[in-house]
PABA-330929 format. One line per field, with one value per residue (C-alpha): x, y, z; chain; residue number from 1. Coordinates in nm, 2 decimals. Layout:
u	X|...
v	Y|...
w	Z|...
cadena	A|...
num	NUM|...
# end
This chain:
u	0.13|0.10|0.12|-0.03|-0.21|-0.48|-0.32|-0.07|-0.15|-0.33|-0.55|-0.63|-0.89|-1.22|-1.48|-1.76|2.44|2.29|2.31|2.48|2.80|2.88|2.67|2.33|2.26|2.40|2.17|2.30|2.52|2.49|2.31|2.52|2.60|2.46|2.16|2.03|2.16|1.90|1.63|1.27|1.06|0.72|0.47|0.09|-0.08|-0.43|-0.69|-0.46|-0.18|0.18|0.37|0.74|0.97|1.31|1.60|1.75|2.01|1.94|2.17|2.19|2.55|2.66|2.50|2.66|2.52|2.66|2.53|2.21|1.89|1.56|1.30|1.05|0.71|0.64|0.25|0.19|-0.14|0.00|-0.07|-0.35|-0.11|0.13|0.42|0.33|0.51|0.66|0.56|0.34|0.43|0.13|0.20|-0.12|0.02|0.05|0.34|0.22|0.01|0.06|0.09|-0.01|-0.33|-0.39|-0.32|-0.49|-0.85|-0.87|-0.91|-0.66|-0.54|-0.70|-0.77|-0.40|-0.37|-0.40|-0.04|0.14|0.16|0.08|0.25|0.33|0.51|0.52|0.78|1.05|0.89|0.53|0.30|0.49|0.84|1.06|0.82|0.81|0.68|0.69|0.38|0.15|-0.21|-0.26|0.04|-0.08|-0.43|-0.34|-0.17|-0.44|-0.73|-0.65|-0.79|-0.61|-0.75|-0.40|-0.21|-0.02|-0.14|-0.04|0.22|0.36|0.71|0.59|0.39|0.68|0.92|0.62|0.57|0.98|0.97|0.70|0.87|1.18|0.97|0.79|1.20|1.29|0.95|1.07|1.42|1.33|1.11|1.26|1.62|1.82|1.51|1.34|1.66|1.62|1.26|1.30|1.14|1.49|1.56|1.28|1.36|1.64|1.44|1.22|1.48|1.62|1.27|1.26|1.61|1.47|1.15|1.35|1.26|1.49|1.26|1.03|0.66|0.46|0.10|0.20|-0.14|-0.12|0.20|0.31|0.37|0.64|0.82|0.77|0.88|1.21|1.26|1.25|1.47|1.74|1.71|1.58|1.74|1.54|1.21|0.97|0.59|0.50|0.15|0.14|-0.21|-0.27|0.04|0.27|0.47|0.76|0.89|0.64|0.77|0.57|0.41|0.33|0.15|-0.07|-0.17|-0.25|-0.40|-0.60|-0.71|-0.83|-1.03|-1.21|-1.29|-1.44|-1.62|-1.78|-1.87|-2.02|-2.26|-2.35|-2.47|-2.63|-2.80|-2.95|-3.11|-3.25|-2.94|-2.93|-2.97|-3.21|-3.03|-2.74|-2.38|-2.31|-2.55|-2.40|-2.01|-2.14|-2.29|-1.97|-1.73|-1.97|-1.95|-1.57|-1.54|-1.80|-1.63|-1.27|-1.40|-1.65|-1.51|-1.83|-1.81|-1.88|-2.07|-1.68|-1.59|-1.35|-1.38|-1.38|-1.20|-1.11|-0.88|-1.08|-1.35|-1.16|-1.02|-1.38|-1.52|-1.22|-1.22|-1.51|-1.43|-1.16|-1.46|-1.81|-1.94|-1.89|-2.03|-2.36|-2.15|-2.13|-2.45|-2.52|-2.18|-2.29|-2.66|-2.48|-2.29|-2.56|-2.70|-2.44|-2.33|-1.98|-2.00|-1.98|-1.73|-1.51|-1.59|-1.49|-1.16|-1.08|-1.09|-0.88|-0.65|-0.67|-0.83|-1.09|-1.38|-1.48|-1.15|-0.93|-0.64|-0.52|-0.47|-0.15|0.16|0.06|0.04|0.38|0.55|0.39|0.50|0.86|0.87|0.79|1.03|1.32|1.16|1.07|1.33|1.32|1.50|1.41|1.08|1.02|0.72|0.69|0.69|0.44|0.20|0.21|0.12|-0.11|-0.34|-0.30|-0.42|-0.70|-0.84|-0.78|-1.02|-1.23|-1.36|-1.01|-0.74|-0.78|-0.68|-0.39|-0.14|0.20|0.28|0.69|0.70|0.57|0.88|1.10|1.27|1.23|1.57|1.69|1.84|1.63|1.74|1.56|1.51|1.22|1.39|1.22|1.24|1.31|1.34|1.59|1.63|1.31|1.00|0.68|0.52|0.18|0.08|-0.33|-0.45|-0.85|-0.98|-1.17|-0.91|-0.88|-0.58|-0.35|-0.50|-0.47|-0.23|0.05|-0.04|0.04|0.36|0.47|0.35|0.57|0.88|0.92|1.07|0.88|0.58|0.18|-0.06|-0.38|-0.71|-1.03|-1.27|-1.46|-1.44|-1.24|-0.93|-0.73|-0.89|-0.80|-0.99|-1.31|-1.58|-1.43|-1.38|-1.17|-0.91|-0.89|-0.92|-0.62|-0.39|-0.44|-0.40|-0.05|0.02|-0.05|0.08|0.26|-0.01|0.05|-0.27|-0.21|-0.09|-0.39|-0.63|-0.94|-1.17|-1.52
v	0.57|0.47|0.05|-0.11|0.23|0.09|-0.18|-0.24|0.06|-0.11|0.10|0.03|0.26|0.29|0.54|0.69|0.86|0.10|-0.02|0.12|-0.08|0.00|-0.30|-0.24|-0.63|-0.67|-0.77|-0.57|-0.34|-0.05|0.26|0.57|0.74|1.09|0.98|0.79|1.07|1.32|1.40|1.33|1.66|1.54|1.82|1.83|1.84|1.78|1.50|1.34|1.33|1.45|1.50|1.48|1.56|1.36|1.35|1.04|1.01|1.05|0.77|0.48|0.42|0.71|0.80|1.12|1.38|1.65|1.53|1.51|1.39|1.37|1.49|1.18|1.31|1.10|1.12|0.92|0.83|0.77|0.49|0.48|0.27|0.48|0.22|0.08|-0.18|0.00|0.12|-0.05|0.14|0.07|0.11|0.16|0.06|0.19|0.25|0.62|0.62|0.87|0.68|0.98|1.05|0.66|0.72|1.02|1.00|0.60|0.37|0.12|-0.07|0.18|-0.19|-0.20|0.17|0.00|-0.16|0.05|0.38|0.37|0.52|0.57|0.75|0.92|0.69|0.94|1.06|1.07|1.32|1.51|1.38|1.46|1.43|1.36|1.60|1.54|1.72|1.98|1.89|1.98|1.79|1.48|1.54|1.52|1.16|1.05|1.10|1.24|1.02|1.06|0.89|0.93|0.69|0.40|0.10|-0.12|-0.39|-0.18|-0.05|0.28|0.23|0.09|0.43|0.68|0.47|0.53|0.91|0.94|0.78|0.97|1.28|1.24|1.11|1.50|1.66|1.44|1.62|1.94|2.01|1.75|1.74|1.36|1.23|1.04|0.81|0.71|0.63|0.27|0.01|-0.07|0.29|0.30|-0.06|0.12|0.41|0.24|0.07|0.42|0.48|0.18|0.33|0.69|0.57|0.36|0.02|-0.25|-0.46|-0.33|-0.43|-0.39|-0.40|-0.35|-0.37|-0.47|-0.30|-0.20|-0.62|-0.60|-0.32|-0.55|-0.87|-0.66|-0.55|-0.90|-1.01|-0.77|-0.67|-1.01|-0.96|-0.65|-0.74|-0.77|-0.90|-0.82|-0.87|-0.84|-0.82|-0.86|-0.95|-0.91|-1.21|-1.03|-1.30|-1.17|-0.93|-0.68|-0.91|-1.12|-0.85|-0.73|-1.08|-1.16|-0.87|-0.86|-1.20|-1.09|-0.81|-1.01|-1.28|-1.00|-0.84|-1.21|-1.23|-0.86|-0.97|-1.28|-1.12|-0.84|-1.10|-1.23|-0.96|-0.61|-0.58|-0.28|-0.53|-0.82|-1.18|-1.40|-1.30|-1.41|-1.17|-0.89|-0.98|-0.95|-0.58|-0.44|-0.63|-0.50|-0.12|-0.14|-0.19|0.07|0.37|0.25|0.34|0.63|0.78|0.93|1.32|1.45|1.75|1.88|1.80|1.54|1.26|0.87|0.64|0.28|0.32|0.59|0.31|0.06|0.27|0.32|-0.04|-0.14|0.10|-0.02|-0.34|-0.25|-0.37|-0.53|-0.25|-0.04|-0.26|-0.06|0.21|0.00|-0.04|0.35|0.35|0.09|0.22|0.56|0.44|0.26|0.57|0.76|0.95|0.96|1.18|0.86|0.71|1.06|1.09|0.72|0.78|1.08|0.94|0.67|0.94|1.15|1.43|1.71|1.62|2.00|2.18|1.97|1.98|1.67|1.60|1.47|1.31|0.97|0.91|1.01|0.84|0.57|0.50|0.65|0.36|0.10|0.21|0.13|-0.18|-0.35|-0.45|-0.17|-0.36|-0.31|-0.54|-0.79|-0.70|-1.08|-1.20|-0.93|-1.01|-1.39|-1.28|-1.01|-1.26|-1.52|-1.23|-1.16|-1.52|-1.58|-1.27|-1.17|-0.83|-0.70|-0.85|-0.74|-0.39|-0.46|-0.65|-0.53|-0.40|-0.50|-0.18|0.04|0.17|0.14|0.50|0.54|0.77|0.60|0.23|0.00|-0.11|-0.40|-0.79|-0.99|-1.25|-1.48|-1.32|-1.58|-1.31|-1.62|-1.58|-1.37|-1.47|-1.55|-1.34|-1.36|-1.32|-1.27|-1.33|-1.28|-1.51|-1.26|-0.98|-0.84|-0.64|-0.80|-1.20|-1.45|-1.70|-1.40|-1.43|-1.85|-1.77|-1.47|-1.72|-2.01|-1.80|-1.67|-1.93|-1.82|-1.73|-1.82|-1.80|-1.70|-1.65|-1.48|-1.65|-1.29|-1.01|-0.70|-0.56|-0.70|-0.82|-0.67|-0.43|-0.55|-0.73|-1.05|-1.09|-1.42|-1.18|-0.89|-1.12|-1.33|-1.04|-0.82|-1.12|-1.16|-0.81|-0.82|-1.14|-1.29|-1.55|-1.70|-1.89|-2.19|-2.13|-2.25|-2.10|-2.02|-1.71|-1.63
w	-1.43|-1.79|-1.71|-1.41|-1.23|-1.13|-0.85|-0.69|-0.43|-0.07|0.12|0.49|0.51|0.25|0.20|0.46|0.32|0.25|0.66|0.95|0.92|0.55|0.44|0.19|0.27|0.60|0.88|1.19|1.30|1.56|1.48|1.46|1.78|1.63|1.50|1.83|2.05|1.96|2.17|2.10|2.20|2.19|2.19|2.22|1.91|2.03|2.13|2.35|2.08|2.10|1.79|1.75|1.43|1.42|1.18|0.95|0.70|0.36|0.29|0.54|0.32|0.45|0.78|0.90|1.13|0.93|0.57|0.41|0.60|0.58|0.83|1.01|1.19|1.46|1.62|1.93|2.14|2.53|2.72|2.98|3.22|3.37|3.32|2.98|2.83|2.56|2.23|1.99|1.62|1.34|0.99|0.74|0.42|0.10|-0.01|0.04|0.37|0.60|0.92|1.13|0.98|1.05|1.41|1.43|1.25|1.33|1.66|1.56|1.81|2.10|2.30|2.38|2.51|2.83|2.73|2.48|2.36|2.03|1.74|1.39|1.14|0.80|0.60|0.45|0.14|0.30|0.40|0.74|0.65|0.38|0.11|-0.25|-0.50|-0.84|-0.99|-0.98|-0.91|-1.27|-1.38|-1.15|-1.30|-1.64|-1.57|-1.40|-1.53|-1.91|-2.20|-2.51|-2.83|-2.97|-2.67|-2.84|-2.77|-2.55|-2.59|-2.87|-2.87|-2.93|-2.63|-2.44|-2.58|-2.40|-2.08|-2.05|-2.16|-1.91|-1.60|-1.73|-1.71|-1.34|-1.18|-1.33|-1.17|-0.85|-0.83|-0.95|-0.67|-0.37|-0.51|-0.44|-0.15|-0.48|-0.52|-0.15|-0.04|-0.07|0.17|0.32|0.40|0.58|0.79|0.91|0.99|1.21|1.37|1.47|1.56|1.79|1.97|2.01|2.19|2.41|2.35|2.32|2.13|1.81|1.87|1.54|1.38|1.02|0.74|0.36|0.24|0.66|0.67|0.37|0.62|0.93|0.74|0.63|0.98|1.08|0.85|0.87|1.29|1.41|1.73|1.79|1.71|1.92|1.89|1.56|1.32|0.99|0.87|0.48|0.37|0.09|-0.07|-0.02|-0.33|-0.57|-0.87|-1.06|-1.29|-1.03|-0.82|-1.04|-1.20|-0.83|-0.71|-1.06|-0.99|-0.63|-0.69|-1.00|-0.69|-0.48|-0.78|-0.80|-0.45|-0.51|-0.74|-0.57|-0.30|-0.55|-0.74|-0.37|-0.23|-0.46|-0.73|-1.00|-1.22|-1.33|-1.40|-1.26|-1.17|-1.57|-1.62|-1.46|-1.56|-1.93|-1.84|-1.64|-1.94|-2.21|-2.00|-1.97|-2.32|-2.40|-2.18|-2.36|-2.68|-2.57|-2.26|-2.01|-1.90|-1.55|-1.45|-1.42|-1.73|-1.69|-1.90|-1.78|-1.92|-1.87|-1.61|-1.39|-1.46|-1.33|-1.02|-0.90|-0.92|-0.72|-0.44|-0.29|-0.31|-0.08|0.18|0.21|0.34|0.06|-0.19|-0.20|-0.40|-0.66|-0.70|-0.75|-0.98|-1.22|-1.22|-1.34|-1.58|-1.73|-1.76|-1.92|-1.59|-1.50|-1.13|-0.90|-1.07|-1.07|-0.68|-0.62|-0.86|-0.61|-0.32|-0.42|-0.56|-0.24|-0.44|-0.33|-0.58|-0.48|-0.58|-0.75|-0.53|-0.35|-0.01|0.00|-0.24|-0.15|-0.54|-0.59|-0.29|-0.38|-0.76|-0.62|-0.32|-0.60|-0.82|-0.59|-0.47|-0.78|-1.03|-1.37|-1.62|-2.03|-2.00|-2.30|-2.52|-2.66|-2.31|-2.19|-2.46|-2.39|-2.02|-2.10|-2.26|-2.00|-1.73|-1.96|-2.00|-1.57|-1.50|-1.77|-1.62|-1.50|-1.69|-2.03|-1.87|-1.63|-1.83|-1.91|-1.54|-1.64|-1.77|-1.50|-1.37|-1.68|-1.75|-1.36|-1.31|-0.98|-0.94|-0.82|-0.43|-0.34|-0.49|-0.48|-0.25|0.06|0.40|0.70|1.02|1.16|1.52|1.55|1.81|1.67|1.39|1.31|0.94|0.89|0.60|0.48|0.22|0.07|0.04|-0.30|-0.27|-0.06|-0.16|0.08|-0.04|0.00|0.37|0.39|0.14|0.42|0.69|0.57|0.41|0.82|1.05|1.31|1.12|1.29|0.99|1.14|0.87|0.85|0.67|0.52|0.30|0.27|0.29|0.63|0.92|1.27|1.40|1.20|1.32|1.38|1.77|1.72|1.49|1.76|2.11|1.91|1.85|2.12|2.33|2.14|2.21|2.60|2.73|2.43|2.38|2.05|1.87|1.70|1.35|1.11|1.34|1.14|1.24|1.06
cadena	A|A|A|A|A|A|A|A|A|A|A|A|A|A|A|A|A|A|A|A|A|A|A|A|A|A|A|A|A|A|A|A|A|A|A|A|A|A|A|A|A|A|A|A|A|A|A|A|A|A|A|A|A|A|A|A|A|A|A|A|A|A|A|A|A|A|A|A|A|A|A|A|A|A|A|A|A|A|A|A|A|A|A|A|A|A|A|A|A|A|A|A|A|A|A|A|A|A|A|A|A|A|A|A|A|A|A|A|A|A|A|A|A|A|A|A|A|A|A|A|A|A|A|A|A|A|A|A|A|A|A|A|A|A|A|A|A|A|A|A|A|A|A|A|A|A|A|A|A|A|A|A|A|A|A|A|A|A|A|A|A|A|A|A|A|A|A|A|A|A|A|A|A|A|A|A|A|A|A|A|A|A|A|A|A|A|A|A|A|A|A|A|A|A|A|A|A|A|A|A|A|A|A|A|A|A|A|A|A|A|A|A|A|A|A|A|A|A|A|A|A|A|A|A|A|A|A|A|A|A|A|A|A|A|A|A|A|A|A|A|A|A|A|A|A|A|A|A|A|A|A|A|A|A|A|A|A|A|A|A|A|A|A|A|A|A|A|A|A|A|A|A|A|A|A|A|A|A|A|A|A|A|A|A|A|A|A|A|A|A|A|A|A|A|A|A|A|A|A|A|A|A|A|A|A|A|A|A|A|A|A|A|A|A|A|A|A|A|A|A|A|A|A|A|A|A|A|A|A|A|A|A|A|A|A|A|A|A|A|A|A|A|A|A|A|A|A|A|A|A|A|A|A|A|A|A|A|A|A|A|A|A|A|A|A|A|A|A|A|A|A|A|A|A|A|A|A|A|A|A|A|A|A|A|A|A|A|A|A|A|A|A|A|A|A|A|A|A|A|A|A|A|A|A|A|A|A|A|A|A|A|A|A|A|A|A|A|A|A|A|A|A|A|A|A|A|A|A|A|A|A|A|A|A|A|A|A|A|A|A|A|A|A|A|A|A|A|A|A|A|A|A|A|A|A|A|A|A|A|A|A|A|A|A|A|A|A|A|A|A|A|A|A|A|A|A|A|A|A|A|A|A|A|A|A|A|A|A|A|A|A|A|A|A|A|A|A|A
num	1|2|3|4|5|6|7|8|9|10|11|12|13|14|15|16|17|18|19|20|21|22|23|24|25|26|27|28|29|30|31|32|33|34|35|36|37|38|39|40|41|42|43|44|45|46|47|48|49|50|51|52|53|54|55|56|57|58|59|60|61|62|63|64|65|66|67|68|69|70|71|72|73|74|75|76|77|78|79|80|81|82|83|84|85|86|87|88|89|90|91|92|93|94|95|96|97|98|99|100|101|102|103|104|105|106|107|108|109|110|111|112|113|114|115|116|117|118|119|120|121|122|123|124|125|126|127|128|129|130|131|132|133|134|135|136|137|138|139|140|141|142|143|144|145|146|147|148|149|150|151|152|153|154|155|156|157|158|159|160|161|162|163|164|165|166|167|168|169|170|171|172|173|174|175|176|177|178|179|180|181|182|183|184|185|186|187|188|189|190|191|192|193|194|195|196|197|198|199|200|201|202|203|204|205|206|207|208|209|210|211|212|213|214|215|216|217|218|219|220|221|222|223|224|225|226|227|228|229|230|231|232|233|234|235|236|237|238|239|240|241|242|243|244|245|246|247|248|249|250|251|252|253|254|255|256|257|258|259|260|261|262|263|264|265|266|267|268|269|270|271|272|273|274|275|276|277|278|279|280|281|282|283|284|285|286|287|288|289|290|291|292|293|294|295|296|297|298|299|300|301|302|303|304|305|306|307|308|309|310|311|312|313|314|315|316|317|318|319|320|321|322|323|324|325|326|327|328|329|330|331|332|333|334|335|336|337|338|339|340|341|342|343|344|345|346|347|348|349|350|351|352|353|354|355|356|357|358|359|360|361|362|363|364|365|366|367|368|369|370|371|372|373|374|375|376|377|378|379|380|381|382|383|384|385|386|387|388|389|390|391|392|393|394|395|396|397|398|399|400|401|402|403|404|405|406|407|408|409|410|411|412|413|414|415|416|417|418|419|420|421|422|423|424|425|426|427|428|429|430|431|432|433|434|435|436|437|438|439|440|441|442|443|444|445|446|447|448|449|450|451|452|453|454|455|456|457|458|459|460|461|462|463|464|465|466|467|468|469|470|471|472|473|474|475|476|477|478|479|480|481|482|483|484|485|486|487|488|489|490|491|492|493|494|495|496|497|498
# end
């Protein structure tokens, strides 16, 4: 949590024993007989929904019924058609989402209940699975939110030699309370989780709505089972090419657009402030700097610093609709107050502003999912600098405070399983990749590098704001994909929806 905190997590929603056959890089092979044998025992668990728990192996290298494995809760909505189609699995994101909480609190995808049943998971190390715990809510406080006056600063190799006794300290937390599951949460562990998934529910073909970091699963899936998959959407892609570095500086970049197009519209109707969008960039920079050398109090006594700063202007930029939060956050600030900005931090951070405690580990799945899927070797400091001061000069407002992500999983106790390589899904049918020009967190030329990395890739764009597109208001976006969905329809790729 000590480099590049701040991004790199993608919300969907905002405020209101390597492969089967022996192979980590292989791309097939037959599930194991055990694991696809067991039965599913759906029960009710309310509003319509039935709730299932089913078991995987802890290690895909050595997939044995009688070793390790980790627990996967399964929540499904049935279909209204009493000979559906099959089952149409949504993913949320993250990496830390819980998929069933998706399923359960949202209306996702309810237009194709006349199809599918729809359901969705918690990925091992999420929520209902096998989780990862690392910290106690104190513990995850104190990394969090804590502002020291002492911290090193950054770029420095002292600086470096904390950011690796930190990481070194969380893995130990991670095993101490959830023993070896930290050294196996990794994005392809979880591809061939949903693939047993897939075999348990009965379908011969995986049909998928995967959003923000749900398309990095779906493009993997497509990559490695392209013979299984089905119809499958990937809305606010990843660049599944794209390293650390490359992340954040996007992402950075993105958020500093939809910051811009914030105060555009603030500046055009009745904005907290009196001036031009220069105007209010040179407030928020000159604030930013202000609360890194002063940190704010709340009425709870936590302090705000940068970074909690930082986390609360970009949540609501998450979507449009949320923008007039940052109206009453900046107006606060301003003021010396630091109570918006703490509620905005914990609802990012899944915390109970109330009580303290926090809803769920998404937190620590998610830097534990990173930290297998991004590469943790020693980072260079020179070359961090040189790209730290790039980041700042590209977005003024942002970058100066999310350089030197290289090091974010340095120290990180387990080896890193994935590379940043191009996914092609070869053989697979047509994928469409959604992409919104607006979109701050997942940006949209990661959607047209997804869209053209997949042979069979359909880049379809929404011309808006916000944080992925279907389900919004955009009836071009939904008639599109649930059209794909129901009759395998497929728009023309380059199709443009406002």
């Amino acid at each position: 949590m000590a480099a590049g905190s701040v991004i790199l997590l993608s919300l969907t929603g905002c405020v209101s024993k390597a492969s089967v056959d022996g192979s980590a890089g292989s791309t097939g092979g037959d599930m194991p007989a055990d694991f696809t044998e067991q039965e599913v025992k759906w029960e009710d668990c309310g509003e319509g929904l039935e709730c299932a728990t089913v078991l995987a192996p802890l290690d895909w290298s050595n997939p044995d019924i009688n070793g390790e494995t980790v627990e996967l809760a399964l929540m499904r909505k049935p279909s209204t058609n009493p000979n559906p189609k099959g089952t149409l699995f949504l993913n949320p994101g993250g990496p830390g989402a819980s998929g069933i909480e998706y399923l359960e609190y949202s209306d996702a995808a309810e237009t194709l209940l006349d199809e599918f049943n729809l359901a969705s998971w918690d990925p091992r190390g999420v929520g209902d699975s096998s989780a990862i715990e690392c910290y106690t809510d104190k513990e995850l406080d104190d990394a969090l939110f804590s502002v020291d006056p002492n911290d090193a600063e950054a770029g420095t190799q002292e600086w470096l030699d904390d950011v690796y006794a930190e990481n070194q300290k969380m893995g130990a937390g991670c095993e101490r309370h959830s023993g070896e599951l930290y050294k196996y949460v990794g994005t392809d562990s979880t591809v061939q989780d949903l693939d047993l998934l897939r075999e348990l529910v009965g379908d011969e073909k995986l049909n998928y709505l995967g959003f923000s970091y749900g398309t990095f699963i779906g493009a993997k899936y497509a990559d490695r089972f392209p013979n299984k998959a089905g119809r499958l959407v990937l809305d606010g892609a990843l660049d599944p090419t794209a390293d650390t570095a490359d992340v954040v500086a996007v992402q950075t970049k993105g958020f500093e657009l939809a910051l811009t197009n914030y105060l555009t519209a603030c500046v055009a109707g009745d904005c907290w402030f009196d001036g031009t969008v220069d105007d209010g960039k040179k407030i928020i920079a000159d604030m930013l700097a202000k609360v890194k050398a002063e940190p704010l109090t709340g009425s709870d006594r936590r302090q705000v610093g940068v970074d909690t700063l930082l986390t609360a202007i970009a949540t609501p930029l998450y979507s449009e609709n949320n923008w007039p939060l940052l109206d009453d956050l900046f107006s606060e600030v301003l003021e010396g107050g630091a109570d918006t900005a703490l509620y905005l931090a914990d609802f990012y951070y899944s915390r109970d502003n109330e009580d303290g405690t926090y809803y769920d580990n998404s937190q620590q799945a998610f830097i534990a999912i990173n930290c297998l899927d991004y590469t943790q070797s020693k980072p260079d400091l020179a070359a961090m600098r040189a790209d730290a001061e790039q980041l700042a000069a590209a977005a003024p407002l942002f970058g100066p405070y999310q350089g030197y992500s290289d090091a974010s999983c340095w120290g990180w106790p387990a080896t890193a399983a994935d590379t940043r390589t191009a996914v092609t899904g070869a053989g697979a049918p047509p994928i469409i990749v959604i992409g919104t020009t607006g979109d701050p967190a997942t940006p949209y030329e990661w959607a047209v590098a997804l869209s053209e990395q997949l042979e069979s890739g359909t880049l379809l764009t929404f011309k808006g704001e916000g944080h992925t597109a279907y389900g919004g208001s955009s009836s071009c976006i939904n008639n599109a994909v649930d059209s794909y969905f129901k009759t395998g329809a497929v728009p023309e790729s380059g199709t443009v929806c406002d």
